[in-house]
N, C-alpha and C positions, 0 to 999 in steps of 0.2 A: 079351313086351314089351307095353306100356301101347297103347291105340289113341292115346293123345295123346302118347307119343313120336315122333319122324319120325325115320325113317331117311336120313343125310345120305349122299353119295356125291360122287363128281368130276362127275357129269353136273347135280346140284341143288343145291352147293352155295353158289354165287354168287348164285342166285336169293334162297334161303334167310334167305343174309345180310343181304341187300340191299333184300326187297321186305316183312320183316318190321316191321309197326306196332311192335310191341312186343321186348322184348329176347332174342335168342334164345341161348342156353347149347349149345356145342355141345361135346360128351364126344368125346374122342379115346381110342378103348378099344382093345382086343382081346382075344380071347374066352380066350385062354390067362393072361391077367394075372386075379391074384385080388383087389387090392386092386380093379379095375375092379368085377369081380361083384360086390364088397362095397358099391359106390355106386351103382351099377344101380338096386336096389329103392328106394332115396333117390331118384332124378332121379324115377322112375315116381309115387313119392307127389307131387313137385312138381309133376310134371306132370297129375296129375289132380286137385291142387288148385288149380292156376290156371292153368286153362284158361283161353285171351284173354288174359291176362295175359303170358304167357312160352311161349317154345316152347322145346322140350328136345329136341334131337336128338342122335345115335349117329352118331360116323363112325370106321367099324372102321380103324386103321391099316394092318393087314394087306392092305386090299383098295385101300384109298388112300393109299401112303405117299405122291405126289406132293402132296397136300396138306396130311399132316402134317408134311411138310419144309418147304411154303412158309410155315406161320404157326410153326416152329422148335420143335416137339415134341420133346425129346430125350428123355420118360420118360413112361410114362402111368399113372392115367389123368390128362390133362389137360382141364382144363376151363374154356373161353373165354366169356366173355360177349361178343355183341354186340348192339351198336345203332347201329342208320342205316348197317348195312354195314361198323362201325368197333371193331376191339378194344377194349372198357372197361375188363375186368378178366381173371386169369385167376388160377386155382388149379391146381397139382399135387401130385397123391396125392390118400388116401383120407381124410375128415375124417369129423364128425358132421354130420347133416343140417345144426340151428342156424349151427355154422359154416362148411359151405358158403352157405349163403344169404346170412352176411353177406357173408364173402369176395368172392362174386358181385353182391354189391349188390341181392338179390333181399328 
């Protein structure tokens, strides 16, 4: 994984959401799902092309399903955008980069 991906959890995810300047994309994955791995290598380009820009973090369902129940995850991989703490947009399943990013508003 990218050094400018974050790995999101139950203990940082509030912070994450909340204290981010810019808009943070956070992937709801798990390591058994393949369309996941398939957009994996996708967030990592985004994330090391804009940097300051956006944060991109990973939060394994597996290890935090109490939080992919509280934003209604029912299929992954999903993909939430936030800004100022507050759901903008969100995609589920596996797209092409270009259209994740619009999707995302990125």
């Amino acid at each position: 994984m990218s050094n400018n991906v974050v790995v999101a959890n139950q203990d940082n995810f509030a912070t994450l959401i909340n204290s981010a300047q810019n808009p943070v994309i956070v992937d709801f994955w798990a390591s058994w799902c393949v369309p996941c791995r398939m957009i994996s290598p996708i967030l990592e380009e985004v994330a090391n092309e804009r940097v300051g820009a956006v944060t991109i973090a990973k939060l394994n369902v597996d290890e935090n399903p109490n939080l992919a129940a509280e934003y209604g995850v029912m299929s992954i991989p999903t993909l939430i955008r936030f800004q100022n703490g507050q759901e903008t947009s969100r995609v589920v399943g596996a797209l092409p980069k270009a259209q994740l990013l619009k999707r995302l508003g990125l």
